[in-house]
C-alpha positions as CSV (number, residue, x, y, z in Angstrom):
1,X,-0.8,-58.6,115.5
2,X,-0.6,-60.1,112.2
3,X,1.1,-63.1,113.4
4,X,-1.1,-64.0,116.5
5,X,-4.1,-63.6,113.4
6,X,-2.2,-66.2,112.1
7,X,-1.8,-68.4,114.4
8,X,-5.2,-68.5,115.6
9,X,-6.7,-69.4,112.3
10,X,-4.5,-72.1,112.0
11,X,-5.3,-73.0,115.3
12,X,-8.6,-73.4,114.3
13,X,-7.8,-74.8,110.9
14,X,-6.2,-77.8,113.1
15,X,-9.8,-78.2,115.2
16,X,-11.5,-78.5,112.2
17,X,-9.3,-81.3,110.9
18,X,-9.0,-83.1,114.0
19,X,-12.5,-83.4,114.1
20,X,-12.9,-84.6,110.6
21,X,-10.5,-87.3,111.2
22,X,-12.6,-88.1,114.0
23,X,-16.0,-88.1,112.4
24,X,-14.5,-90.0,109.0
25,X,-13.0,-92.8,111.6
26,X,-16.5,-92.7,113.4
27,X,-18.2,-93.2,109.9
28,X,-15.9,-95.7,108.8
29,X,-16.2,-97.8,112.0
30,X,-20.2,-98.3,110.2
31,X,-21.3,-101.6,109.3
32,X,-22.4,-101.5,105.7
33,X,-26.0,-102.1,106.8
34,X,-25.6,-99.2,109.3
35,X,-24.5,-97.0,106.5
36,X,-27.7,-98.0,104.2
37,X,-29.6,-97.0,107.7
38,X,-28.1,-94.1,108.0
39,X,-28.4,-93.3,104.5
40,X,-31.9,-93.7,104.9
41,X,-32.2,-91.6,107.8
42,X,-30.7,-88.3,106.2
43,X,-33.1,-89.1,103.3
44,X,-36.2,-88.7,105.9
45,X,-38.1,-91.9,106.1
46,X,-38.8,-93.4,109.6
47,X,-37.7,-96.5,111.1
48,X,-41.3,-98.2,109.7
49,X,-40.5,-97.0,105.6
50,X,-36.4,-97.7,106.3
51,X,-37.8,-101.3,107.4
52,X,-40.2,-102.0,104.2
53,X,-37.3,-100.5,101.6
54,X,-34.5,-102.7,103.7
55,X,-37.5,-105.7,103.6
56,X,-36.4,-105.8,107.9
57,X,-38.2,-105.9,111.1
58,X,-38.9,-102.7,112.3
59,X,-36.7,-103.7,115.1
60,X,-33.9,-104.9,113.7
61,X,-33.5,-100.9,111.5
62,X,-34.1,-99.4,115.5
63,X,-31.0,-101.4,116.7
64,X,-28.9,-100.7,113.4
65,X,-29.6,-96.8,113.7
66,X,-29.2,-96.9,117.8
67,X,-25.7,-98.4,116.9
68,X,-24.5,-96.0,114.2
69,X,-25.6,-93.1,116.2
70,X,-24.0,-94.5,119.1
71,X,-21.0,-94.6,116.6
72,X,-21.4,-91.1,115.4
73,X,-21.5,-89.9,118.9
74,X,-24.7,-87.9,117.7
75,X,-27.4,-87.7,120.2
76,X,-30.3,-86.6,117.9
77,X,-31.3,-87.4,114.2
78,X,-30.5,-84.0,114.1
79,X,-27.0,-84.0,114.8
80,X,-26.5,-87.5,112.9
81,X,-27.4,-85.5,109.7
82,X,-25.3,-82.6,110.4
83,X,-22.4,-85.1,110.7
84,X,-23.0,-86.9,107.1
85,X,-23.7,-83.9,105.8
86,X,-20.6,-82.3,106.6
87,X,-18.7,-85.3,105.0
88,X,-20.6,-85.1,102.1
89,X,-20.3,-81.4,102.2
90,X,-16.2,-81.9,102.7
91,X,-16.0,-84.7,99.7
92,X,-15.2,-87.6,102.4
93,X,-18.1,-89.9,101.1
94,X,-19.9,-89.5,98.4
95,X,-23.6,-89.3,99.3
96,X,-25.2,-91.1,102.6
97,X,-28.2,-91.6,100.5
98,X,-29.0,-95.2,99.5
Protein backbone atom coordinates (compact mmCIF):
# COMPACT_ATOMS: atom_id res chain seq x y z
CA UNK A 1 0.00 0.00 0.00
CA UNK A 2 2.74 2.27 0.91
CA UNK A 3 4.27 1.99 -2.42
CA UNK A 4 1.15 2.58 -4.73
CA UNK A 5 0.88 6.00 -2.03
CA UNK A 6 3.94 6.69 -3.49
CA UNK A 7 3.58 6.45 -6.60
CA UNK A 8 0.51 8.35 -7.02
CA UNK A 9 1.89 11.41 -5.33
CA UNK A 10 4.55 11.44 -7.58
CA UNK A 11 2.39 10.90 -10.22
CA UNK A 12 0.80 13.96 -9.39
CA UNK A 13 3.98 15.73 -8.50
CA UNK A 14 4.80 15.07 -12.39
CA UNK A 15 1.18 16.90 -13.46
CA UNK A 16 2.06 19.64 -11.58
CA UNK A 17 5.35 20.09 -13.21
CA UNK A 18 4.32 19.41 -16.54
CA UNK A 19 1.91 21.97 -16.33
CA UNK A 20 4.28 24.57 -15.01
CA UNK A 21 6.57 24.00 -17.79
CA UNK A 22 3.62 24.64 -19.85
CA UNK A 23 2.31 27.73 -18.34
CA UNK A 24 6.20 29.35 -17.86
CA UNK A 25 6.68 28.50 -21.85
CA UNK A 26 3.05 30.14 -22.40
CA UNK A 27 4.22 33.21 -20.32
CA UNK A 28 7.40 33.43 -21.96
CA UNK A 29 6.06 33.24 -25.45
CA UNK A 30 4.59 37.16 -24.15
CA UNK A 31 5.56 40.09 -25.90
CA UNK A 32 7.03 42.54 -23.43
CA UNK A 33 4.07 44.85 -24.03
CA UNK A 34 1.73 41.86 -23.46
CA UNK A 35 3.43 41.23 -20.13
CA UNK A 36 3.01 45.13 -18.99
CA UNK A 37 -0.87 44.33 -20.05
CA UNK A 38 -1.03 41.57 -18.31
CA UNK A 39 0.61 42.97 -15.43
CA UNK A 40 -1.96 45.54 -15.45
CA UNK A 41 -4.67 43.25 -15.69
CA UNK A 42 -3.89 41.21 -12.37
CA UNK A 43 -3.44 44.72 -10.74
CA UNK A 44 -7.35 45.43 -11.61
CA UNK A 45 -7.57 48.38 -13.90
CA UNK A 46 -9.71 47.97 -17.12
CA UNK A 47 -8.75 48.18 -20.56
CA UNK A 48 -9.76 52.29 -20.54
CA UNK A 49 -7.11 52.95 -17.13
CA UNK A 50 -4.41 50.20 -18.71
CA UNK A 51 -4.74 52.54 -21.96
CA UNK A 52 -4.17 56.08 -20.15
CA UNK A 53 -1.07 54.43 -17.80
CA UNK A 54 0.34 52.68 -21.23
CA UNK A 55 -0.56 56.36 -22.98
CA UNK A 56 -2.41 53.62 -25.95
CA UNK A 57 -5.63 53.47 -27.71
CA UNK A 58 -8.00 51.75 -25.95
CA UNK A 59 -7.94 49.36 -28.75
CA UNK A 60 -4.60 48.67 -29.27
CA UNK A 61 -4.48 47.31 -24.90
CA UNK A 62 -7.91 45.12 -26.15
CA UNK A 63 -5.75 43.35 -28.88
CA UNK A 64 -2.54 43.12 -26.64
CA UNK A 65 -4.74 41.36 -23.70
CA UNK A 66 -6.88 39.21 -26.38
CA UNK A 67 -3.36 37.89 -27.53
CA UNK A 68 -1.71 37.13 -24.17
CA UNK A 69 -4.84 35.44 -23.07
CA UNK A 70 -5.04 33.64 -26.15
CA UNK A 71 -1.32 32.81 -25.16
CA UNK A 72 -2.11 31.80 -21.68
CA UNK A 73 -4.88 29.58 -22.87
CA UNK A 74 -7.06 31.33 -20.13
CA UNK A 75 -10.54 31.93 -21.12
CA UNK A 76 -11.56 34.46 -18.41
CA UNK A 77 -9.66 37.40 -16.52
CA UNK A 78 -10.27 35.11 -14.04
CA UNK A 79 -8.31 32.23 -14.99
CA UNK A 80 -5.47 34.68 -16.56
CA UNK A 81 -4.85 35.75 -12.92
CA UNK A 82 -4.92 32.40 -11.44
CA UNK A 83 -2.14 31.54 -13.95
CA UNK A 84 0.30 34.60 -13.05
CA UNK A 85 -0.41 34.11 -9.86
CA UNK A 86 0.61 30.69 -9.51
CA UNK A 87 4.01 31.77 -11.15
CA UNK A 88 4.43 34.31 -8.93
CA UNK A 89 3.21 32.15 -6.14
CA UNK A 90 5.89 29.26 -7.50
CA UNK A 91 8.94 31.97 -7.81
CA UNK A 92 8.92 31.66 -11.86
CA UNK A 93 8.53 35.56 -12.26
CA UNK A 94 8.90 37.92 -10.05
CA UNK A 95 5.65 39.95 -9.92
CA UNK A 96 3.19 40.52 -13.11
CA UNK A 97 2.59 43.88 -11.67
CA UNK A 98 3.97 46.77 -13.72
Amino acid sequence: MRSSHAIDEDRERLLVDRSLHALRASYASLTPREKEVVGFVVAGLLNKQIAHEMNACEVTVTMHRGQAMKKMCSRSVADLVCKIQMLCNQGIIDSASP
